[in-house]
N, C-alpha and C positions, 0 to 999 in steps of 0.2 A: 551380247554384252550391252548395247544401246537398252534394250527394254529390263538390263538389273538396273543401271543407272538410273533409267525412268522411273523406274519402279521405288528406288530408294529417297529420287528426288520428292515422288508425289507423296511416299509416308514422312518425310520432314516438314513438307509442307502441312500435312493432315493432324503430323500428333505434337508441332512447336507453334509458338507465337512471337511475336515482338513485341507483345506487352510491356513496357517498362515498368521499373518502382516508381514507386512517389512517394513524397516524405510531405505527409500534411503537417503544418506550425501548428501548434495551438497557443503556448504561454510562450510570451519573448520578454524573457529578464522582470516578469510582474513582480513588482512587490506584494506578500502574502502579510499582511500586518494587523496592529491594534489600533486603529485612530478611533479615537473617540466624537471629534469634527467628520468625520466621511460619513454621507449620509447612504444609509441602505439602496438596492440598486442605480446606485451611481455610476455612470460609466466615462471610460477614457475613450481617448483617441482612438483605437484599436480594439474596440470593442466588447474589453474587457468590464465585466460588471461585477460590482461589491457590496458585499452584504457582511455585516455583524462586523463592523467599521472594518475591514478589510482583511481579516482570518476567511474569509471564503469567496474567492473570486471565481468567476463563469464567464464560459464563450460558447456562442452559438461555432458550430465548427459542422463544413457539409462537408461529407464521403463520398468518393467516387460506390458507382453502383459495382458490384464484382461479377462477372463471370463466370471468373476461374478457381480454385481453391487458393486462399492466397495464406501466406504468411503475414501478420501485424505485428511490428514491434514497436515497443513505446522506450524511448528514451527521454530522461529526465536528469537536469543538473542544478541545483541549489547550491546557494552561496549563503553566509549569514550577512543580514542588510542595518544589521547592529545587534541583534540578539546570539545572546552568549551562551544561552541553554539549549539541550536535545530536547527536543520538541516530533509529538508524531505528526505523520502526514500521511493523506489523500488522495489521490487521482480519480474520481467515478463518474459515471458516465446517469443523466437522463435524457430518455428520451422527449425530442419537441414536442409539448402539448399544442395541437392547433386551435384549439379553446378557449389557452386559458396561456397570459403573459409569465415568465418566469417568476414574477413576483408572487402573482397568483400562486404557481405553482409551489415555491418557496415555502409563504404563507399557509396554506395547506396543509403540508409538510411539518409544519411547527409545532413543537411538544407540550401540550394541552398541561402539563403538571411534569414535577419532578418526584412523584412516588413512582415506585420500579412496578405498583401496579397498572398502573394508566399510564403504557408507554404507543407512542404511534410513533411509524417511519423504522422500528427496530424489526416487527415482521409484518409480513403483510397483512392490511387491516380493510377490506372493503376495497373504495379506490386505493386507498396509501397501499406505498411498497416499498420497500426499503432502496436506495441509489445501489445500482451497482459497481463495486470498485475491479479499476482497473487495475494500480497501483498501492500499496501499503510504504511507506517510507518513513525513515528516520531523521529529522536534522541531526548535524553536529551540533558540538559543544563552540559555535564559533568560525565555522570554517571560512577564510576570507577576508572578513571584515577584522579578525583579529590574526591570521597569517603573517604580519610584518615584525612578529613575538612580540610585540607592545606588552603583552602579561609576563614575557619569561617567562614558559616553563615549558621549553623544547627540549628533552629526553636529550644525553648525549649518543643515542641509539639511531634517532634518525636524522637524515640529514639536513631536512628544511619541512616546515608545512606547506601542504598541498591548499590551493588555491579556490577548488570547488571541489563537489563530491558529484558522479556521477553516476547512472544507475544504466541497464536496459533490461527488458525482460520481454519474453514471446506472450504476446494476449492473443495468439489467432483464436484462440475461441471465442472469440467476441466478432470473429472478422462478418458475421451476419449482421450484429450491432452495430457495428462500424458502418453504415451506408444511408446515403440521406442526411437529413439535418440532425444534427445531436447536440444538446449542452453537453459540454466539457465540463468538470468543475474540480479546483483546487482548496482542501482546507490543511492550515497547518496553524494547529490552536498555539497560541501566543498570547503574548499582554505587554509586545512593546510597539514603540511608532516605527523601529529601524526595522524588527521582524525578519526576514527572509526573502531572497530574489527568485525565483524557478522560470525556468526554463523547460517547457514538453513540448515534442511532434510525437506520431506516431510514422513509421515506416512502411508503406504496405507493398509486398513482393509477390507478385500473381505467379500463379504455377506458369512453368514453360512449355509446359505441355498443354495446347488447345484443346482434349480428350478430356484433360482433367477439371471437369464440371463443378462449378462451388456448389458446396453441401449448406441446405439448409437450418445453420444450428440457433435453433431457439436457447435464450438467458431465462432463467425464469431465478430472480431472487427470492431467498426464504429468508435474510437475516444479516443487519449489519447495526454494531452499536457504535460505529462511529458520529459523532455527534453530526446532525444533520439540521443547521438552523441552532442561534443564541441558546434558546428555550429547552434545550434538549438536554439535562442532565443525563451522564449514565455510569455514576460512580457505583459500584458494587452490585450492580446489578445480576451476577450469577453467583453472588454469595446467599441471595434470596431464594431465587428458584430457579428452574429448570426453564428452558424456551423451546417449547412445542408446535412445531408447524407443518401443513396439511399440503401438498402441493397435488396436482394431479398428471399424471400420464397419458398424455393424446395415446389414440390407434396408431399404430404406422411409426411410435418414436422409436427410434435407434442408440444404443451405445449412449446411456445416460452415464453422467458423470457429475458427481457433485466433487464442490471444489470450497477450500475453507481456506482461511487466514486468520489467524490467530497470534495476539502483544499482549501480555501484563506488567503493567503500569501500576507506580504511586506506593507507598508505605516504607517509604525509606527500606532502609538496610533488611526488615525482617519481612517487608511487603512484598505483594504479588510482582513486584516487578523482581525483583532480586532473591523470588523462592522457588524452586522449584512444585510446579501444580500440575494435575493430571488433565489434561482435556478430553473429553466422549463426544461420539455422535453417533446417534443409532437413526438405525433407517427402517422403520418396521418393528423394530426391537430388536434390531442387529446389530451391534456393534460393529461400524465402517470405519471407525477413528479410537484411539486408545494408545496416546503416548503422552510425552511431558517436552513441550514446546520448550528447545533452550538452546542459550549460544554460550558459548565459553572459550570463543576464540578473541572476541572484543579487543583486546590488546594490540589485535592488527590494525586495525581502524586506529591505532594512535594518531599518526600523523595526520588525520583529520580532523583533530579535535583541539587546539588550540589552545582554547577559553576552558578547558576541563578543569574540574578542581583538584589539585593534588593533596596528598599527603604525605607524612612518612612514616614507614614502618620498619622494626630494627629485626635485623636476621644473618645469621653468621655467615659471612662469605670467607669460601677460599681463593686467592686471589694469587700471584707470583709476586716473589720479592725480585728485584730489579737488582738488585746487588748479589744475589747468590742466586738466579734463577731457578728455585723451589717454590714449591707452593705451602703456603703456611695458611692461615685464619682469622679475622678478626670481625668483631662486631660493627655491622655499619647501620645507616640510615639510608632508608630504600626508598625511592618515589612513588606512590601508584597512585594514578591517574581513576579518580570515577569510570574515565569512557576505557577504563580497561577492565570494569566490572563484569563476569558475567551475566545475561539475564534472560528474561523468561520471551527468547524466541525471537530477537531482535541486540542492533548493539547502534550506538550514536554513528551516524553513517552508515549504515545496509538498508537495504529493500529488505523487504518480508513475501517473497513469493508464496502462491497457493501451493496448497496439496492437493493435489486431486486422484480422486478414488472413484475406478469405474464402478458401477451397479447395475446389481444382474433383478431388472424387473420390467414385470410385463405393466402392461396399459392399467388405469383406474386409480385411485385414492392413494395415498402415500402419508406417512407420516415421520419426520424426521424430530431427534430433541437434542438440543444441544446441551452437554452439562460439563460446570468445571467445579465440583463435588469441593474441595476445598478454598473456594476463593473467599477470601475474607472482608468483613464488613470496615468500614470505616471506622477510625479511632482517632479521637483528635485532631483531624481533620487529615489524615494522613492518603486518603483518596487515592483508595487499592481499585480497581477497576480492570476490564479487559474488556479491548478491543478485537471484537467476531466479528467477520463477514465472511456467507457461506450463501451460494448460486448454484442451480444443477443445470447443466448443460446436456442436449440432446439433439439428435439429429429427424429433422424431420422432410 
């Protein structure tokens, strides 16, 4: 009986650990804004640094080294810091250049022209490489800074608005990324001075089991048109052409997976953001990806949106009369709310998590294209656009 016990002690010992979580800080209530006095990396107290007057702040942020297979989650919460519009957002990670000062790096980075032919930072170009994103987000219409109904226009449906909006999502595929020194970096494009407040850690939960050995998974980015640096236009840019890129396959890699995000944005009511468009990604000439990126629940996110614009629209309701308890008909005037519009794969308030789709290939040259076949060109400035970013993860 003594040597089961022995026996059962020494495999608890052998296959558990005491590892605990940790919750790394990175953004603590930064404001994400438009000053036109902030000068390019300037920094605060806390080590936060800004660029393109304060739409993109960065922080050096170091990882513990891993072990064990962990778990990374990143939670995120924004408030509006006076901007009253949904507005897209960012979380992506570069790695420390020991070379070269973030500025440098930055500057590098920087979009040489606004033709869709001479684009750098979208895919990989020599040294450039596109940021990898951790996070896709949506501001509200408001949330926070207009919460106390200052505008009037709370639904009699819900009870009160919500205060901030909050996200979490699992990035353990990044959790090899995760280690050492990293810029952090937040953009949430704007053009006011009040802008937006966020708040990011990331979470990391190492396996319990001591056996369980962290796996080497390489990021390798092919492609992201979030704007990266002032200079970077990328309106319409897959109304033009197709985005073609080569990555290759070490010996020895395992279980590759590429991984996409995808938002369209801009063209008012008949525009990419509010049309339904087909999105492809072929790998080889395979078709890996072939649907139509869309939300059409939006209307739940009411109560986060405040500052929304409303309208009215007339539609027969039936309704009970209170004197005779029947239900009879009349014409009314209905409220709908913008941020209760559906649209292309994103609503004011949600995250936009990846897709990811395993791929069956061996070692050597690769070719992926990304197309979105109907997205439309610019018209009076009505700046139809979508935001891609697509990584293939592997295990080596």
């Amino acid at each position: 009986m003594r040597k089961i016990i022995f026996t059962m002690l020494l495999g608890t010992l052998i296959f558990s650990n005491n590892v605990t979580a940790q919750k790394i800080e990175i953004f603590d209530q930064v404001r994400v804004n438009h000053d036109e006095n902030r000068k390019d990396f300037s920094t605060d107290n806390n080590g936060n640094i800004y660029y393109g007057g304060g739409q993109y702040v960065f922080k050096k942020v170091t990882f513990p080294k891993q072990q064990l297979n962990t778990k990374a989650e990143i939670s995120v919460t924004v408030i509006s810091g006076g901007d009253r519009y949904d507005r897209a957002g960012s979380i992506y990670v570069l790695p420390v250049d020991k070379n070269n000062s973030l500025e440098d790096v930055v500057k590098n980075k920087k979009f040489a022209s606004n033709e869709y032919t001479k684009i750098k930072t979208i895919v990989p170009e020599g040294n450039f490489s596109p940021t990898i994103e951790l996070m896709r987000f949506m501001t509200t219409f408001g949330v926070g800074f207009f919460s106390n109904d200052s505008l009037q226009r709370k639904p009699v449906y819900i009870p009160y608005w919500e205060r901030e909006v909050k996200w979490k999502e699992d990035i353990s595929q990044f959790s090899t990324l995760l280690q050492g020194e990293v810029w952090i970096g937040v953009h949430i494009g704007n053009y006011t001075k009040g802008g937006h407040i966020i708040s990011a850690s990331i979470n990391l939960k190492p396996s319990e089991l001591s056996c369980d050995i962290a796996k080497n998974k390489v990021v390798v980015p092919i492609l992201n048109t979030d704007p990266f640096g002032t200079n970077q236009g990328n309106d319409e840019l897959f109304a033009y052409k197709d985005f073609q890129v080569e990555f290759n396959l070490p010996k020895g890699a395992k279980n590759p997976k590429l991984y996409y995000i995808t938002t369209g944005h801009g063209g008012h009511g008949e525009g990419d953001e509010f049309v339904k468009k087909q999105n492809i990604v072929k790998v080889d000439g395979k078709k890996v990806i072939d649907f139509v990126p869309w939300r059409d629940d939006c209307a739940s996110f009411r109560r986060f949106n405040p500052g929304t614009g409303v309208w009215l629209r007339k539609r027969v309701a039936p309704y009970i009369q209170e004197d005779k308890g029947t239900y009879t008909t009349k014409e009314i005037e209905e409220p709908i709310a913008s941020s209760d519009l559906s649209r292309s794969n994103w609503c004011p308030g949600s995250n936009v998590p990846a897709m990811m789709v395993p791929l069956e290939l061996k070692e050597g040259k690769h070719t992926v294209i990304f197309s979105i076949p109907e997205a439309q060109k610019n018209v009076n400035g009505t700046s139809n656009h979508w935001m891609v970013s697509s990584y293939i993860v592997y295990e080596l």
